[in-house]
ChimeraX commands (.cxc) that place a marker at each C-alpha (Angstrom):
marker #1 position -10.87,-37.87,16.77 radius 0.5
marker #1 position -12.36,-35.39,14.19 radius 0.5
marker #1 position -12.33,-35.81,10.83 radius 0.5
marker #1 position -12.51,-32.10,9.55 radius 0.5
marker #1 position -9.64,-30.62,7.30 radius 0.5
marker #1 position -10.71,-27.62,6.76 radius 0.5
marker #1 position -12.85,-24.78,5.45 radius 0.5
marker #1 position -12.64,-23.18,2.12 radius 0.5
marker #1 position -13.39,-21.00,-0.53 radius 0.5
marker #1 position -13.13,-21.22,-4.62 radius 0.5
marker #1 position -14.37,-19.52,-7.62 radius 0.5
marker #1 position -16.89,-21.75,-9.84 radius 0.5
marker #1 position -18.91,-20.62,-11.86 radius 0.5
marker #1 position -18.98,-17.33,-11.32 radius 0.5
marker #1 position -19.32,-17.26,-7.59 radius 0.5
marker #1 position -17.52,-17.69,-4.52 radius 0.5
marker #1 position -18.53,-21.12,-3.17 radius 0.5
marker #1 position -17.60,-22.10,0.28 radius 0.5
marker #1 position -16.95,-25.37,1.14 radius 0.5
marker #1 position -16.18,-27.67,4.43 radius 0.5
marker #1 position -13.90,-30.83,3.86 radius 0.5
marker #1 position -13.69,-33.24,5.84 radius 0.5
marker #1 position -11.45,-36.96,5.91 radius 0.5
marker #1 position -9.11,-35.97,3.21 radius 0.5
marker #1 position -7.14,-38.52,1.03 radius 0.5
marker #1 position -5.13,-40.62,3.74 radius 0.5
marker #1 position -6.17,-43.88,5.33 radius 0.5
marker #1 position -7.15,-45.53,2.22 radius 0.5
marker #1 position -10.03,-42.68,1.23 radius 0.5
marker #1 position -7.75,-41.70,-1.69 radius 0.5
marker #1 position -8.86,-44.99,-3.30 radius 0.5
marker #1 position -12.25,-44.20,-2.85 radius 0.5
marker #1 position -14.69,-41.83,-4.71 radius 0.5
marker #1 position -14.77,-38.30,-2.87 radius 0.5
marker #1 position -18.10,-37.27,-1.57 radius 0.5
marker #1 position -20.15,-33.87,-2.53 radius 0.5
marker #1 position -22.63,-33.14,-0.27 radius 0.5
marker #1 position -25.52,-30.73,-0.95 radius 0.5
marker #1 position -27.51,-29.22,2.35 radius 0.5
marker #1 position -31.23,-28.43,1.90 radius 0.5
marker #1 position -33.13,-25.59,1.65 radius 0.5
marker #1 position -31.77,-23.44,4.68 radius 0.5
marker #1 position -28.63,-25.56,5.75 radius 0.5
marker #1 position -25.30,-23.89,5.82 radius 0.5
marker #1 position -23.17,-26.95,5.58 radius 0.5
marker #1 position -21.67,-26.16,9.00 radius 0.5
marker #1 position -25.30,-27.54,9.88 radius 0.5
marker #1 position -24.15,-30.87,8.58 radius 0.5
marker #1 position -20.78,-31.01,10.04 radius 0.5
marker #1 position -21.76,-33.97,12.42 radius 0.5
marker #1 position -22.25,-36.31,8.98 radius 0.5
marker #1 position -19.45,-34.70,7.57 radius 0.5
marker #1 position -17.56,-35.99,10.69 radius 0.5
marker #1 position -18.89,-39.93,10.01 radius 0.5
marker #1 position -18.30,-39.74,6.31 radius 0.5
marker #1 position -14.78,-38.38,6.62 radius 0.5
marker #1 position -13.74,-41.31,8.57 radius 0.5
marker #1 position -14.22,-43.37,5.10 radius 0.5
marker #1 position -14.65,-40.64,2.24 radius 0.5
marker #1 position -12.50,-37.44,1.32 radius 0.5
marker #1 position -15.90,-35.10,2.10 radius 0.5
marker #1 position -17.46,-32.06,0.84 radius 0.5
marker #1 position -20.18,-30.50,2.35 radius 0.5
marker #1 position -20.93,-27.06,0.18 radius 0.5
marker #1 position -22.71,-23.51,1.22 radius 0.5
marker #1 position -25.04,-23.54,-1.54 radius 0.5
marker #1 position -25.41,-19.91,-3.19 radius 0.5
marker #1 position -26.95,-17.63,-0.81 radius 0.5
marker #1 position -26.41,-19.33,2.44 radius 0.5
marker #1 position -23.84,-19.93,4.83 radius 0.5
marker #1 position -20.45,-18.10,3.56 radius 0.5
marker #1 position -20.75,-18.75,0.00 radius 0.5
marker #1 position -21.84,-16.02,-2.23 radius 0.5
marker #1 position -25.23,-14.17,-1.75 radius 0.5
marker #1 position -26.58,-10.50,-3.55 radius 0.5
marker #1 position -29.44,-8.77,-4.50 radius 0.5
marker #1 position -29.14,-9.76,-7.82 radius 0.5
marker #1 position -27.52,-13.66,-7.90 radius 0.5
marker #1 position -29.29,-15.80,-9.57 radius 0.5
marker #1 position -30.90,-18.39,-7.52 radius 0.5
marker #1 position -32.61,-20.90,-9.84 radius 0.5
marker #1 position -32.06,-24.57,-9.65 radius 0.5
marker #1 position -30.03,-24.74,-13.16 radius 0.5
marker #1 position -27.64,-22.32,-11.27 radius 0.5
marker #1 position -27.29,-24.01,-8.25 radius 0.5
marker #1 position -26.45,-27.51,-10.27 radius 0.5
marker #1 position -23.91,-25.67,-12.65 radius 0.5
marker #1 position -22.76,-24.38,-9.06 radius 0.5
marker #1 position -22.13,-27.77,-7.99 radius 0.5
marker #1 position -20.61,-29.08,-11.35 radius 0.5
marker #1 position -18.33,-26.38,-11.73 radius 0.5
marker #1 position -17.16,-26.76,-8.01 radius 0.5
marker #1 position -16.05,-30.28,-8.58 radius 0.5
marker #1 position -14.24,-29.85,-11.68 radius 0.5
marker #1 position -12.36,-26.31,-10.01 radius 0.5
marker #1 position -11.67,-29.31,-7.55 radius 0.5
marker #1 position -10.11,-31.36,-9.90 radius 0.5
marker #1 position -12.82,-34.09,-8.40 radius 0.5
marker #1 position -13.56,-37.35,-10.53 radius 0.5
marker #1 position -15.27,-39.88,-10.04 radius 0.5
marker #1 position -17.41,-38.57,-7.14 radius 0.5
marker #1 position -20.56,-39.06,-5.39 radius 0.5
marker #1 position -23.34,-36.31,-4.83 radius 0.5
marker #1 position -25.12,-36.61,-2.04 radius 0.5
marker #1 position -28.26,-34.36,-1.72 radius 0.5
marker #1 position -30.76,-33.58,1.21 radius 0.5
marker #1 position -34.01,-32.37,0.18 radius 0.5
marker #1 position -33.50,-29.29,-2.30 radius 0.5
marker #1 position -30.00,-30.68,-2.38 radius 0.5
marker #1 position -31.51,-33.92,-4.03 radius 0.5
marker #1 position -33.17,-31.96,-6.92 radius 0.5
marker #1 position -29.80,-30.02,-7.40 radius 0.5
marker #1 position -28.17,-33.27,-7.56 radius 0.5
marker #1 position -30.44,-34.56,-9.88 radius 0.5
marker #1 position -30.38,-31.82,-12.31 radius 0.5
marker #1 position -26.50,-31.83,-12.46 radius 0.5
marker #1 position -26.76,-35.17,-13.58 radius 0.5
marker #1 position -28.66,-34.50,-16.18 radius 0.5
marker #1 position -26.00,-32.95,-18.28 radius 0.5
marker #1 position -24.19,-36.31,-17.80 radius 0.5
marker #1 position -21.09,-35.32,-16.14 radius 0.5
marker #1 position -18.29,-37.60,-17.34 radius 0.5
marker #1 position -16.45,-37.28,-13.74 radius 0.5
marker #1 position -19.95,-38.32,-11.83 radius 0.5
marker #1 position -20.06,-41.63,-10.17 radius 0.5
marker #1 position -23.20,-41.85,-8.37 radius 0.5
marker #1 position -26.19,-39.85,-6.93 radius 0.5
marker #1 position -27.72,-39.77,-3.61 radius 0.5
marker #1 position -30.89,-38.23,-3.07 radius 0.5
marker #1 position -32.06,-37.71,0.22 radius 0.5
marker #1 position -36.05,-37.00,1.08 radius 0.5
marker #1 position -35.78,-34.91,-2.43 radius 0.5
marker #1 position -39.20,-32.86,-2.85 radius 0.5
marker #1 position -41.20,-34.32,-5.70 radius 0.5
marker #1 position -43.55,-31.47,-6.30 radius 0.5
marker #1 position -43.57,-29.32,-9.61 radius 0.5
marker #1 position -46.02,-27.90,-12.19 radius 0.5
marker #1 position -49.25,-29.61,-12.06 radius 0.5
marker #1 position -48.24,-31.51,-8.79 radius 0.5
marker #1 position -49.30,-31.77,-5.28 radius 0.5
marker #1 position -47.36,-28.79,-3.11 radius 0.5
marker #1 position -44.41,-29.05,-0.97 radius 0.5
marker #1 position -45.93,-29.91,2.44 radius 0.5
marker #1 position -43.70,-27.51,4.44 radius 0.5
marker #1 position -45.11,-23.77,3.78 radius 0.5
marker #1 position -42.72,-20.94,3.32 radius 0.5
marker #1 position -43.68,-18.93,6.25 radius 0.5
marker #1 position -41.99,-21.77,8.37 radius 0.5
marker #1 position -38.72,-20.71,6.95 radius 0.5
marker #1 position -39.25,-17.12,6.52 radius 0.5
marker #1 position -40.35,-16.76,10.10 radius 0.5
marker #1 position -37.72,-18.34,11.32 radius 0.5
marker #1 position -34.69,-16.77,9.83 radius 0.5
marker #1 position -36.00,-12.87,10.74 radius 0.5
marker #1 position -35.85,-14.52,14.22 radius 0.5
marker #1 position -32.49,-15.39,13.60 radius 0.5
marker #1 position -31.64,-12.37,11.56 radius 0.5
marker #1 position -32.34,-10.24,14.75 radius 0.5
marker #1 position -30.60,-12.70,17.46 radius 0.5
marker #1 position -31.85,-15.49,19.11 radius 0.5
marker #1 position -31.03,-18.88,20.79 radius 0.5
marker #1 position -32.03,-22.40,20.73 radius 0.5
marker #1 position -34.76,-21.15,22.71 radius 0.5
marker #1 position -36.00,-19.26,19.90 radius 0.5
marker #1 position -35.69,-22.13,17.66 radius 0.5
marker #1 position -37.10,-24.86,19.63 radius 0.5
marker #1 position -40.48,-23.65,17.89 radius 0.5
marker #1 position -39.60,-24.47,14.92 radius 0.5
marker #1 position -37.54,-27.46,15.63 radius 0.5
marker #1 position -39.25,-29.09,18.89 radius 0.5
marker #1 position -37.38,-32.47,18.62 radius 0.5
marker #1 position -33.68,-31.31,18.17 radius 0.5
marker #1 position -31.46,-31.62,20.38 radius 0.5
marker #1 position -29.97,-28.12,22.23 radius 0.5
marker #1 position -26.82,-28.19,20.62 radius 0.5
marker #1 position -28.50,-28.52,17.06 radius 0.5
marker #1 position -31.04,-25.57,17.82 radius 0.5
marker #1 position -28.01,-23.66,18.54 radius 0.5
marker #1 position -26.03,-23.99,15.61 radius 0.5
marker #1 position -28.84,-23.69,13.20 radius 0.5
marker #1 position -29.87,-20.19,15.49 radius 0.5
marker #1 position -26.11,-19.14,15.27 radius 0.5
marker #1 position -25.97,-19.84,10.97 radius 0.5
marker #1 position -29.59,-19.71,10.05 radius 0.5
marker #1 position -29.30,-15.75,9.35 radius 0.5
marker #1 position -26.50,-16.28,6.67 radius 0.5
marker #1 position -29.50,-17.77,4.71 radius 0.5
marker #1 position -30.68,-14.99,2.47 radius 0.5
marker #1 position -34.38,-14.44,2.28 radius 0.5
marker #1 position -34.64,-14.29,-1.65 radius 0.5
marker #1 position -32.55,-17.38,-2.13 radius 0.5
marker #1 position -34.96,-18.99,0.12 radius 0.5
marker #1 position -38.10,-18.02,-1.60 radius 0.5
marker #1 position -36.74,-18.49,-5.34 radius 0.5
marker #1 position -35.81,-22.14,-3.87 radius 0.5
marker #1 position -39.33,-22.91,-2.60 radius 0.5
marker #1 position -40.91,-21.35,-5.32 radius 0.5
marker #1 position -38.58,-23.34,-7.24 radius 0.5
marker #1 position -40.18,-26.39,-5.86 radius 0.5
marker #1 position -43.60,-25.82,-7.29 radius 0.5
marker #1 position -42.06,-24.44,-10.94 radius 0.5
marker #1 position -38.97,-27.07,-11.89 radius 0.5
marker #1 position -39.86,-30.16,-13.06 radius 0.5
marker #1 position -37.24,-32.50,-12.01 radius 0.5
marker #1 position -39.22,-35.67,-13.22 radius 0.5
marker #1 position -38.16,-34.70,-16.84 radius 0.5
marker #1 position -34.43,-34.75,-15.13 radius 0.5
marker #1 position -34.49,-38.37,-14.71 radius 0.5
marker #1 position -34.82,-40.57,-17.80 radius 0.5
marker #1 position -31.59,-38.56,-19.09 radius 0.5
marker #1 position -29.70,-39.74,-15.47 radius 0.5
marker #1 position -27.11,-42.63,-16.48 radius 0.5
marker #1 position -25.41,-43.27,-13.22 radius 0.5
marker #1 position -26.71,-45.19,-10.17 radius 0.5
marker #1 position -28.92,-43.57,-7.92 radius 0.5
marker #1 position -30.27,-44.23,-4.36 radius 0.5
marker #1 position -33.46,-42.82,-3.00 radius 0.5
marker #1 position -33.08,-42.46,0.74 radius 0.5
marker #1 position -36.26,-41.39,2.45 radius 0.5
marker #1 position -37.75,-40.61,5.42 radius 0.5
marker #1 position -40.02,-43.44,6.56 radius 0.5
marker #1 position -42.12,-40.97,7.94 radius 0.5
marker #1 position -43.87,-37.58,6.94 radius 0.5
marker #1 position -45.13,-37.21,2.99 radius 0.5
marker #1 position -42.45,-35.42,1.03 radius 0.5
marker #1 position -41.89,-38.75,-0.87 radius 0.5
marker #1 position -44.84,-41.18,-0.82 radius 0.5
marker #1 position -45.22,-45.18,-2.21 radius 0.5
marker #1 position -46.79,-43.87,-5.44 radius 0.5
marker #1 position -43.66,-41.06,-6.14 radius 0.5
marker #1 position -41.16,-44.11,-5.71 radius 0.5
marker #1 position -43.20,-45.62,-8.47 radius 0.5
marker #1 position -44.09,-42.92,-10.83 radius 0.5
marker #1 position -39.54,-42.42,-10.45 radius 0.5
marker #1 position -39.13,-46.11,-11.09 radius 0.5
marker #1 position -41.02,-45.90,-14.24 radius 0.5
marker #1 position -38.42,-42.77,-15.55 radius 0.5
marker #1 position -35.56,-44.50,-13.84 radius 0.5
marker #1 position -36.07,-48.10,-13.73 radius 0.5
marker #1 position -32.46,-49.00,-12.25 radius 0.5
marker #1 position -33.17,-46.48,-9.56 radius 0.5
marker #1 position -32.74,-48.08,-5.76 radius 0.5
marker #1 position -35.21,-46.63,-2.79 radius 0.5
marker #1 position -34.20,-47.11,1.10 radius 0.5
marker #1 position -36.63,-45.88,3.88 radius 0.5
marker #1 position -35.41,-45.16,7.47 radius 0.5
marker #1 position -38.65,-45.97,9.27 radius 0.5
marker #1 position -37.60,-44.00,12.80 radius 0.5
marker #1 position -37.22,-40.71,10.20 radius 0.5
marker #1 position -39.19,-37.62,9.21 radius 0.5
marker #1 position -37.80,-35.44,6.21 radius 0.5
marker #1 position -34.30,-33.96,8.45 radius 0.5
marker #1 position -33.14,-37.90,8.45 radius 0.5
marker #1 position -29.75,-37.48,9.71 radius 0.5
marker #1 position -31.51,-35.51,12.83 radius 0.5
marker #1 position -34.44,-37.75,14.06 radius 0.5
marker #1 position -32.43,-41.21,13.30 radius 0.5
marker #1 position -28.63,-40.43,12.87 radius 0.5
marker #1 position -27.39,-44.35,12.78 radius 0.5
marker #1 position -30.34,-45.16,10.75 radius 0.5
marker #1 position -29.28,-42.73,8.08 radius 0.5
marker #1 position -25.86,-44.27,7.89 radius 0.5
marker #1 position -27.27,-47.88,7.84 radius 0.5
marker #1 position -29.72,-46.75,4.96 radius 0.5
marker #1 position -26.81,-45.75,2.46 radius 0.5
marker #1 position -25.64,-50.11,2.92 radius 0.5
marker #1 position -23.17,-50.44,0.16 radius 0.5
marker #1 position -24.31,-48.40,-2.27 radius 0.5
marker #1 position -21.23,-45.75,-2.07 radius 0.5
marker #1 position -18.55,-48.90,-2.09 radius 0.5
marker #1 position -18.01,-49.31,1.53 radius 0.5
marker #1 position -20.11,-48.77,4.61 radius 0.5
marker #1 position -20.45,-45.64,6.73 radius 0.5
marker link #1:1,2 radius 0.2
marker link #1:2,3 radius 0.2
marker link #1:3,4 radius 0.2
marker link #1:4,5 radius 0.2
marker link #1:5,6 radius 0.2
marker link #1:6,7 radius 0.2
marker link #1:7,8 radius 0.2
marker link #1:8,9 radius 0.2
marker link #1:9,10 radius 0.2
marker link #1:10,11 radius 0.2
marker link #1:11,12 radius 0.2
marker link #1:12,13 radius 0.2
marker link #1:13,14 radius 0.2
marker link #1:14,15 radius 0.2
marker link #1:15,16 radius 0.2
marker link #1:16,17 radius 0.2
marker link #1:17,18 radius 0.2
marker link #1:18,19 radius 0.2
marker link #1:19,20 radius 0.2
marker link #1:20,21 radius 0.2
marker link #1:21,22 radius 0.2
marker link #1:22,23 radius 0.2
marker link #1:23,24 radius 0.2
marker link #1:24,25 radius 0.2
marker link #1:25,26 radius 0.2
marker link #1:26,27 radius 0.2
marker link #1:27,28 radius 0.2
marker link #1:28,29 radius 0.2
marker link #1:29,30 radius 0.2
marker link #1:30,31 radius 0.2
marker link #1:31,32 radius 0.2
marker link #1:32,33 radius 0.2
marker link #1:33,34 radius 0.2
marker link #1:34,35 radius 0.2
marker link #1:35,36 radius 0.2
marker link #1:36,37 radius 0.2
marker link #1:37,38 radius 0.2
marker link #1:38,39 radius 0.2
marker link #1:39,40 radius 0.2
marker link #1:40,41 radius 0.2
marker link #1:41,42 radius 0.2
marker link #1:42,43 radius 0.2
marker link #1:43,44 radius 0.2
marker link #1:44,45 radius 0.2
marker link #1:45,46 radius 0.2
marker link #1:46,47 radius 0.2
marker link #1:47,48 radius 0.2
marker link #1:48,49 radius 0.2
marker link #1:49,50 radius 0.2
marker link #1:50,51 radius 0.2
marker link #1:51,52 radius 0.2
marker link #1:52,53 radius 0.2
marker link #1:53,54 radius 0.2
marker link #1:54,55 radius 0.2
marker link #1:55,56 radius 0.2
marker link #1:56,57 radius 0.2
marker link #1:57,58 radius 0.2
marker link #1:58,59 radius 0.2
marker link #1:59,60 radius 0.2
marker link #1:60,61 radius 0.2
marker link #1:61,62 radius 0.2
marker link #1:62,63 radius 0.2
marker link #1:63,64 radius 0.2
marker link #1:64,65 radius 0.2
marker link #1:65,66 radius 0.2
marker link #1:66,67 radius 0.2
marker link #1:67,68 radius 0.2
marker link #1:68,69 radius 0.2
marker link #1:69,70 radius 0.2
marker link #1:70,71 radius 0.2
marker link #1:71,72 radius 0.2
marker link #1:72,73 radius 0.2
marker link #1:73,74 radius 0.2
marker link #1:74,75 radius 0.2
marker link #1:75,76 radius 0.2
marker link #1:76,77 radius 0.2
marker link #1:77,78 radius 0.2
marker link #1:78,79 radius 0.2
marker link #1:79,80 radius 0.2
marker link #1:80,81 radius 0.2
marker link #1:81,82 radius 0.2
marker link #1:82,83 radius 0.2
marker link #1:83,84 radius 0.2
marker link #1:84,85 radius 0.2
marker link #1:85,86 radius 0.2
marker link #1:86,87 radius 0.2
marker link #1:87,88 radius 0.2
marker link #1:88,89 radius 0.2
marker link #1:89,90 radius 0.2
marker link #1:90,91 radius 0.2
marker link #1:91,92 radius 0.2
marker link #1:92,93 radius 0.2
marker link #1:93,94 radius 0.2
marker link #1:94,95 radius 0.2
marker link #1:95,96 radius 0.2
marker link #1:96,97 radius 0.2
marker link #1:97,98 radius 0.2
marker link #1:98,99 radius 0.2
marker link #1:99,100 radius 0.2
marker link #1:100,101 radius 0.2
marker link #1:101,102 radius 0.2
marker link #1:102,103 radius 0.2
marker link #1:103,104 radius 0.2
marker link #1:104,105 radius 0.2
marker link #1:105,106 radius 0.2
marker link #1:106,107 radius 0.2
marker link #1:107,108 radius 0.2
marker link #1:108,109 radius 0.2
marker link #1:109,110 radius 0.2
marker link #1:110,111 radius 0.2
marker link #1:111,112 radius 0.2
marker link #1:112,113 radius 0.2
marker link #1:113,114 radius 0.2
marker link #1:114,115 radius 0.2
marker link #1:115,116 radius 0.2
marker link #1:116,117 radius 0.2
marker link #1:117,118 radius 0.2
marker link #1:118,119 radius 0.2
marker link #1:119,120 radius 0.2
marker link #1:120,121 radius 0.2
marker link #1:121,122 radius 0.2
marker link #1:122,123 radius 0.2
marker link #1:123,124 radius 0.2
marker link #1:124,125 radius 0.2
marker link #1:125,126 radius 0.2
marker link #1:126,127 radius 0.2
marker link #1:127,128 radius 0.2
marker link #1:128,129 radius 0.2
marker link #1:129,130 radius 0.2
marker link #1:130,131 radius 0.2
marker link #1:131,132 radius 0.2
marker link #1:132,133 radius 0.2
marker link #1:133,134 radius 0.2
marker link #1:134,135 radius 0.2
marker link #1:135,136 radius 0.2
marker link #1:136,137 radius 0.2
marker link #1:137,138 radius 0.2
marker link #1:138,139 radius 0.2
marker link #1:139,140 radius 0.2
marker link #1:140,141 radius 0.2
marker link #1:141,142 radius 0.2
marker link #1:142,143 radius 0.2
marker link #1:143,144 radius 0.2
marker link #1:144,145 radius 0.2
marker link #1:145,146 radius 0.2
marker link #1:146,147 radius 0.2
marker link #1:147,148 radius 0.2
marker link #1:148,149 radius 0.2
marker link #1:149,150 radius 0.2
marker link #1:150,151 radius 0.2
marker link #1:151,152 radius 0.2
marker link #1:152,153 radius 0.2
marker link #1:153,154 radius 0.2
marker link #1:154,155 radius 0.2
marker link #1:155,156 radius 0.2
marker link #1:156,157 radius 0.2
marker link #1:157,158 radius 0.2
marker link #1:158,159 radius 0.2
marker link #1:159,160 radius 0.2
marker link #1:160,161 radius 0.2
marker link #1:161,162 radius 0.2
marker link #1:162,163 radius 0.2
marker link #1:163,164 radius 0.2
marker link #1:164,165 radius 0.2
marker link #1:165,166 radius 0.2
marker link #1:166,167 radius 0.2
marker link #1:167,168 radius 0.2
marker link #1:168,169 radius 0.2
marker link #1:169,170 radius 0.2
marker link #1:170,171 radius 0.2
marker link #1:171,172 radius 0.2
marker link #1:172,173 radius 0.2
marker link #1:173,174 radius 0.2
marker link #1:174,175 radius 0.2
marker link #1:175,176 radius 0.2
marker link #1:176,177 radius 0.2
marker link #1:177,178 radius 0.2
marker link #1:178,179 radius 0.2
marker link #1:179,180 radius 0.2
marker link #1:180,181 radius 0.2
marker link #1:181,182 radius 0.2
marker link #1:182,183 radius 0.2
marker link #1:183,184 radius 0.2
marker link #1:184,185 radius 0.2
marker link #1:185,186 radius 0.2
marker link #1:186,187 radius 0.2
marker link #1:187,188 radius 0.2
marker link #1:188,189 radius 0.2
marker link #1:189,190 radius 0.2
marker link #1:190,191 radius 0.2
marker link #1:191,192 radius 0.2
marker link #1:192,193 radius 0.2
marker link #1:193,194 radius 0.2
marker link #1:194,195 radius 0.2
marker link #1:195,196 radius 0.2
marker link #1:196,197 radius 0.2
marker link #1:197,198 radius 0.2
marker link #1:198,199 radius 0.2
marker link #1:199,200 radius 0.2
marker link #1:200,201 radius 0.2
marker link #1:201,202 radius 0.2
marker link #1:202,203 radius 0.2
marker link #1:203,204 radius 0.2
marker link #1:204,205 radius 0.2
marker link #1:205,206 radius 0.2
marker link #1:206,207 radius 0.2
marker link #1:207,208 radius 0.2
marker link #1:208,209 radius 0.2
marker link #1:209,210 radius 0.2
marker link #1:210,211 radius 0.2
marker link #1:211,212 radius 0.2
marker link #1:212,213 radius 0.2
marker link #1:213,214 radius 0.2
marker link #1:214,215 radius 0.2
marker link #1:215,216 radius 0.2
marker link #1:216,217 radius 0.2
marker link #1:217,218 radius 0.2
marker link #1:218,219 radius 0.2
marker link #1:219,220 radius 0.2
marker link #1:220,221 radius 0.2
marker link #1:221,222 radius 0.2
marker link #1:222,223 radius 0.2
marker link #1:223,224 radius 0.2
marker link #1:224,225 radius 0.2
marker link #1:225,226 radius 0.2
marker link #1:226,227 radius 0.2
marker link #1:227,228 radius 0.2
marker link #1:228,229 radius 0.2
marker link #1:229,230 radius 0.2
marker link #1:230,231 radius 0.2
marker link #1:231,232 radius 0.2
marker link #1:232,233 radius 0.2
marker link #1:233,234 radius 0.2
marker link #1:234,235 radius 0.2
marker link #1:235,236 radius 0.2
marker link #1:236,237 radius 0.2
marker link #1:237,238 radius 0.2
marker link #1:238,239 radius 0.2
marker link #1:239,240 radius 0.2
marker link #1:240,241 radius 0.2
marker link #1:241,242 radius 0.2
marker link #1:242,243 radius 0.2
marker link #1:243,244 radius 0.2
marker link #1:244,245 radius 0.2
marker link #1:245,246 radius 0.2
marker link #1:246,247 radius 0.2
marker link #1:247,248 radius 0.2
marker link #1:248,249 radius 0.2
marker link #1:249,250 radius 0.2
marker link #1:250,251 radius 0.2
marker link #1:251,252 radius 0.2
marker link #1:252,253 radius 0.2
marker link #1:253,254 radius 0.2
marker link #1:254,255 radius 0.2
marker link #1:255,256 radius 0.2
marker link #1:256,257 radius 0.2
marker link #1:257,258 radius 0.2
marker link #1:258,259 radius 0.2
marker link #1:259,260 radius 0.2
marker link #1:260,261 radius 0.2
marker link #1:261,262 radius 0.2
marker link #1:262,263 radius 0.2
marker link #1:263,264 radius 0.2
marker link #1:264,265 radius 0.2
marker link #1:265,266 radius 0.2
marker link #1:266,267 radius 0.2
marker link #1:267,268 radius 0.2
marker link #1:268,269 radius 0.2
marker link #1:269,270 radius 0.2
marker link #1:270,271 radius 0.2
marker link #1:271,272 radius 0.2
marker link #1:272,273 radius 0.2
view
């Protein structure tokens, strides 16, 4: 039985943010800490709908269109920068009325999450961040290259099928080539680049020693987006800070080891997935 409410929209700072929701407060999830999930780079949240269908079946969900993809809000002049994006996310929980919730962020999601936390949010429970990129000024790059995801949403942009996208994405399965070549065109080009250009200019290190709630690194156990020495070097600005590897995993966990992903999360939200 599916666990999705519903979709939505709501003004937050500034912008129209869309939003999916899935579980909602019955069966016990009422008692529990709602869930905030942040997509990556170029992931409409319908993209993560299959998580949001496990998590719902224990936490009142939210998986959000980040500004500039999927339905939320997207111009030739929005502002795409990572302090944006986390005010984005703080000012959707508290439109909300969410307390005591639980970001969970894949990849660019993970420094969004991290940034929001920052500030110190007194309604934030815990963070969850997923394969987040480590790079910044003076760091090693991002290993995936721009052209990747530029390519790959003009492909999209002018029509194509999981055919088209099995190039980019040779180990999905059909049905996830074909939802990311039915959404991937709502991800707008300049949000894309500010984000990955983002990756090489923020410096999310200096994020962490001011981060007071729990926090679980989840990471892929393989591919190089988060080595050995980066768990350290985070440690050492977040000593309480908790790191999980899926070993079956490269960076799109929830794709290449979907039970793994679940298992890797153990108690840290209050109750298994």
């Amino acid at each position: 039985m599916s666990t999705f409410q519903y979709g939505g929209n709501v003004f937050a700072n500034g912008i129209r943010q869309h939003y999916l929701r899935y579980g909602g407060a019955g069966e016990g999830r009422a008692a529990r800490p709602p869930v905030i999930i942040i997509p990556g780079i170029t992931s409409p949240a319908i993209t993560w709908g299959f998580v949001g269908e496990r998590f719902g079946r224990t936490y009142d969900t939210y998986i959000l269109d980040v500004r500039g993809r999927g339905l939320s809000e997207a111009s030739a002049t929005l502002n795409y920068s990572l302090d944006a994006q986390a005010d984005d996310v703080l000012a959707f929980a508290a439109a909300l009325g969410l307390s005591n919730y639980i970001l969970v962020g894949h990849s660019m999601g993970g420094r969004i999450a991290f940034r929001a936390a920052r500030s110190r949010p007194a309604a934030l429970a815990k963070v969850v961040a997923v394969d987040p990129p480590v790079s910044g000024p003076g760091r090693r790059a991002y290993p995936a290259k721009l052209p990747w995801y530029v390519d790959s949403i003009a492909l999209a942009s002018r029509g194509t099928d999981k055919e088209g996208m099995r190039a980019f994405c040779p180990t999905w399965t059909d049905e996830q080539l074909q939802l990311r070549a039915e959404w991937l065109h709502t991800c707008d080009e300049r949000a894309i680049r500010e984000s990955f250009d983002g990756f090489h200019t923020d410096d999310i290190h200096q994020d962490l020693p001011e981060i007071t709630v729990p926090v679980l690194l989840l990471l892929a156990g393989r591919g190089d987006v988060v080595l050995d020495a980066d768990v350290e070097e985070i440690r050492g600005l977040l000593p309480d800070v908790q790191a999980v590897r899926v070993p079956n995993a490269g960076h799109m966990i929830p794709w290449d080891d979907e039970e793994g992903f679940y298992r890797a999360f153990g108690d840290f939200l209050g109750q298994p997935l």
